[in-house]
N, C-alpha and C positions, 0 to 999 in steps of 0.2 A: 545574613542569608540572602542578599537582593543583590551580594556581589559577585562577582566571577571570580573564581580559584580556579586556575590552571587553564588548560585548552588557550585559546583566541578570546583574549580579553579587549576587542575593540568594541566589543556588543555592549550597550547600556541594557542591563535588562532588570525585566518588571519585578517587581515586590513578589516575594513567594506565594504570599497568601492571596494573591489576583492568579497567578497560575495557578495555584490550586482549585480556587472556585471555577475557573476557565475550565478545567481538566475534568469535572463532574460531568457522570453522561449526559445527556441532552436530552430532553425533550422533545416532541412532534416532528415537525418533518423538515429534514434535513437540508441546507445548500450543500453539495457534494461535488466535487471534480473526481476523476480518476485517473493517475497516472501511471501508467503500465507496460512492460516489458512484455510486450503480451506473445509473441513468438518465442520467449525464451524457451520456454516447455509447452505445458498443456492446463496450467493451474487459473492463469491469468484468462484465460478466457471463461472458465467455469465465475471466475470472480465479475470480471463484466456482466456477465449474462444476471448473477443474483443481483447487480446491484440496480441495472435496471428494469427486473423483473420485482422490485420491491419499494414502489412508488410512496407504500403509507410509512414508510421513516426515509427514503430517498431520494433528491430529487435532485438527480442527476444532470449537471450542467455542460460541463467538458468535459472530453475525455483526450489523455496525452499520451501519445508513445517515447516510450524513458527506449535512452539509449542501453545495449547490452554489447556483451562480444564472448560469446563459447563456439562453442563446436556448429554452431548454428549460422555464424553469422562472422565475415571476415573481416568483421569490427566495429566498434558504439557504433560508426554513423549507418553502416548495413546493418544492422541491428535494430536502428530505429525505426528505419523505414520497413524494413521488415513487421516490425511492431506495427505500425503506421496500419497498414496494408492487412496485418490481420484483425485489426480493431472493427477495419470497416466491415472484414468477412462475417466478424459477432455481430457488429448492430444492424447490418443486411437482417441478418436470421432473425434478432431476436424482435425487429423493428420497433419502433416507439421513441423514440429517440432525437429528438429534434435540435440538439445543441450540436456544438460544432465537433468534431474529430481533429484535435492537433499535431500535425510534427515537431516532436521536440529536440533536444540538443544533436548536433552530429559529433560530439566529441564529449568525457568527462570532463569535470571540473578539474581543471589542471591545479589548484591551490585554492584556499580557505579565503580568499580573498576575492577573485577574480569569477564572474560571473558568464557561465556560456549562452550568449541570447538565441534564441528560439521563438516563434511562434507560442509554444507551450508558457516558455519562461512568463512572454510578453501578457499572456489572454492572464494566465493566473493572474500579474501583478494587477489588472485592471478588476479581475473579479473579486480579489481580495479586499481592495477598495472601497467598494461598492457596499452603501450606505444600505443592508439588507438584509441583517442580521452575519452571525459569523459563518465560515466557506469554512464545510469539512475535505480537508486533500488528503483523500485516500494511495499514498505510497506503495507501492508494491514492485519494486524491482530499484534500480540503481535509483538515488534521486537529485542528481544533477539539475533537470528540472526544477525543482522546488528548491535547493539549495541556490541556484540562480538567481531566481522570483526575489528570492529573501537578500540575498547581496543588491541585486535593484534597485530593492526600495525596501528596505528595514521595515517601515510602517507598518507593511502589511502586517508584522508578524503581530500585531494590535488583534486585528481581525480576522484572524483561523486558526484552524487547529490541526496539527498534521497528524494524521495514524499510518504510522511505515510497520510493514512488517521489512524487519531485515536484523542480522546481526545474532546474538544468542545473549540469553538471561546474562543480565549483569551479576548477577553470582557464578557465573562457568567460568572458566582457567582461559578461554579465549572468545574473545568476540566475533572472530571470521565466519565468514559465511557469504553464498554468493555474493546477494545485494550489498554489502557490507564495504568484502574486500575488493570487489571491481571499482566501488568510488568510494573510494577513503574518503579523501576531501568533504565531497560533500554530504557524506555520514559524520563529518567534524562539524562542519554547521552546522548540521540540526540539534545536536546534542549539544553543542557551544553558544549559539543563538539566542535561547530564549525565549522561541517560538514555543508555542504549547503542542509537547507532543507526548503522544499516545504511542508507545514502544511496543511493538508484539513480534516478541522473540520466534527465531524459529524451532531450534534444538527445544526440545520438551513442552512447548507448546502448538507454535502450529503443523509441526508435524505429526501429530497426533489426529489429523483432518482429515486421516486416511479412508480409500474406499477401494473395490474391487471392480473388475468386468463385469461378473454375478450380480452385483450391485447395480450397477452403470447398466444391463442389458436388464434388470426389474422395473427400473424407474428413471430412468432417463432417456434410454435410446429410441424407448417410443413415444418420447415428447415432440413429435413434430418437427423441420426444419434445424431448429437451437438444440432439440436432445439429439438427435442422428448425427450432427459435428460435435459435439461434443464426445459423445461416445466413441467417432470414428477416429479423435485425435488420441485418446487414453487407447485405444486399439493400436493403433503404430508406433505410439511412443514405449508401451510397455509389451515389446511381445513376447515374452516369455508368462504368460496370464495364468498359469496354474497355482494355484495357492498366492499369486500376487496381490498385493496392495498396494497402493501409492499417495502420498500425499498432495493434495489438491491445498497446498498451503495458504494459497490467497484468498483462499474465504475468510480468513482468523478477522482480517482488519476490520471488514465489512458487517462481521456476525455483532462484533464489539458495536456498531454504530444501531444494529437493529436490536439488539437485546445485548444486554452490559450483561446481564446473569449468564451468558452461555459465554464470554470470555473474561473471567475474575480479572482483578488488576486488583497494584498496589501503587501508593506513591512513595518514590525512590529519589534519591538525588540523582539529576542526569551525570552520568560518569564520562570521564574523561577516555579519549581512543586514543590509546600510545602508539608509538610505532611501530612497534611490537605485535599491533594487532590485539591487544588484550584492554580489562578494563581499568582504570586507575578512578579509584571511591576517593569522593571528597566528602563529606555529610555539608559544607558550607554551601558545596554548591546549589546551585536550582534545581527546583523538584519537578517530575516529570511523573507520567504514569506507564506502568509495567505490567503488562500481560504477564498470567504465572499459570494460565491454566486455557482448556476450550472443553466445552462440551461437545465432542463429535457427534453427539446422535441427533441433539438438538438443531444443530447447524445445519446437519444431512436432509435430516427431516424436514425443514423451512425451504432447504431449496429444491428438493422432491417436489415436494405442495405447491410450490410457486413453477418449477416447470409444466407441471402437470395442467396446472389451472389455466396458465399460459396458451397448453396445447391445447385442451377444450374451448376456451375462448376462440380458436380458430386464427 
C-alpha cells in the first residue's frame, strides 16, 4: 500500500496509514494559504471573503493568484495577474488581512517534473517548512502553484495538506473539468505525490452550492462594501436572473476545513489521470480523501451570518 502503482513513480511516498491519520479533520484554528483563480468567474471571491471572514477555524496567511486562461483572460500569465489584482479588490473590502497577496505562475506547468517558479511557488515552499504546526493550501482553480512548491522541495509535502476542489468524483466516466483540464500536469502531481490531499469534486458536489439574485439581494447585498461587490459581480455575470441560480463552487473546500459535517468525504485511493482525461482505479495505490456530498444550506447560512456580522461590526 506505501507504494506507487502507475502515474510518476519518482515520489517516495509515506506509509498509508500516516496519510490517513494526516487526512482526519482538524481541530482548532487553522494555518491556511489560499490559492485562487480569483477572476475566473465570480465564485473565488465569494470564497476569499468566507475564508477571511471566519477567523475561529482560519487563519489566513497568503493568499496566491493561480494562473487561468478562458474567455476572460488572453492567457495563464493575463489571468494571473488578473487574479492578482482582483484579490486585492476582496481584501480592500473585506479588510483584516495582514499577510501578503502573491503573484503566482505566468505560465502552466508544462510536465510532471518541471517546476514553474513564482513568488507563490517560493512563499508556500518557505511556509510549509515552517516549524508551526501543519499549512492548510486551500486550491481552488488551476494548481500549477502548489504543484510547483511540491516539485521544489518534496519535504514539504511532510507538512500540509492540500484541499483542491477540481476535477469530478473518481466514480464519473470522466475526470475533466475546468481546474482539471487546463493543468493536467499539475493535477498529475497532486494525485501522484503523496502529499495529503483532500479531493472536492465538482460535478455532484460542489455544484450543488447553488444560490440566486433573491438570495444574494436578502442577505448579502446589504452587507456593506464586501456584500454590494459581491452581489454586483453575480449581477453581470448572470444576466439573465429569472428563475437563475448559479454555483458559487469554491465555498465546498473552505466549508470542509470549518465543519467536516457539512462536506462528507470518504477515503479512496488517489486515482490515476489518463490521457484520456478519465480515471484509472488502482486500490494499491495511496489513499486520499473525497468529497461525496455538501450541505448547501448549512454552508449558505455560515456565510450569511458571517457577512452580516461583518457588516454590523462596521
Amino acid at each position: 500500500m506505501d507504494e506507487q502503482v502507475g502515474g510518476n513513480d519518482s515520489w517516495e511516498l509515506p506509509r498509508a496509514a500516516e496519510l490517513v491519520e494526516r487526512l482526519e479533520h482538524p481541530a482548532g484554528v487553522l494555518r491556511v494559504v489560499v490559492d485562487t483563480d480569483t477572476d475566473n468567474e465570480i465564485d473565488d471571491q465569494f470564497a476569499v471573503a468566507y475564508a477571511l471572514l471566519s477567523p475561529e477555524r482560519l487563519r489566513v496567511e497568503a493568499l496566491y493568484a493561480a494562473p487561468f486562461h478562458n474567455e476572460r483572460s488572453v492567457g495563464p500569465e493575463d489571468g494571473m495577474v488578473r487574479s492578482y489584482d482582483e484579490l486585492r479588490r476582496v481584501v480592500e473590502r473585506v479588510g483584516g488581512h495582514d499577510g501578503p497577496v502573491l503573484r503566482g505562475s505566468r505560465r502552466l506547468l508544462p510536465d510532471a517534473v518541471t517546476p514553474v517558479e513564482s513568488d507563490a511557488a517560493h512563499d508556500l515552499v518557505e511556509r510549509a517548512a515552517a516549524e508551526d504546526g501543519p499549512l492548510y493550501v486551500v486550491a481552488i482553480g488551476a494548481v500549477t502553484n502548489v504543484a510547483s512548491a511540491l516539485l521544489l522541495d518534496p519535504s514539504i509535502r511532510e507538512r500540509m495538506v492540500v484541499v483542491w476542489l477540481g476535477g469530478n468524483p473518481t466514480t464519473w466516466h470522466t475526470a475533466a473539468e475546468f481546474n482539471l483540464a487546463g493543468d493536467v500536469a499539475a493535477s498529475r502531481v497532486l494525485f501522484d505525490s503523496g502529499v495529503p490531499l483532500v479531493h472536492v469534486p465538482c460535478l455532484n458536489v460542489a455544484e450543488h452550492l447553488r444560490t440566486s439574485q433573491a438570495e444574494l439581494d436578502r442577505f448579502v447585498r446589504p452587507c456593506g462594501a464586501v456584500g454590494a461587490f459581491l452581489a454586483e459581480n453575480f449581477d453581470a455575470y448572470v444576466p439573465d436572473r429569472f428563475a437563475a441560480t448559479r454555483p458559487i463552487w469554491d465555498l465546498a473546500p473552505l466549508a470542509w476545513l470549518v465543519d467536516a459535517a457539512w462536506v462528507p468525504t470518504v477515503v479512496r485511493s488517489s486515482p490515476i489521470l489518463t490521457s484520456e482525461l478519465t480515471w484509472s482505479i488502482d486500490p494499491r495505490r495511496h489513499p486520499m480523501r473525497e468529497a461525496i456530498g455538501v450541505d448547501r444550506d448549512r454552508v449558505f447560512a455560515d456565510l450569511f451570518r458571517k457577512l452580516a456580522a461583518h457588516a454590523a461590526a462596521g
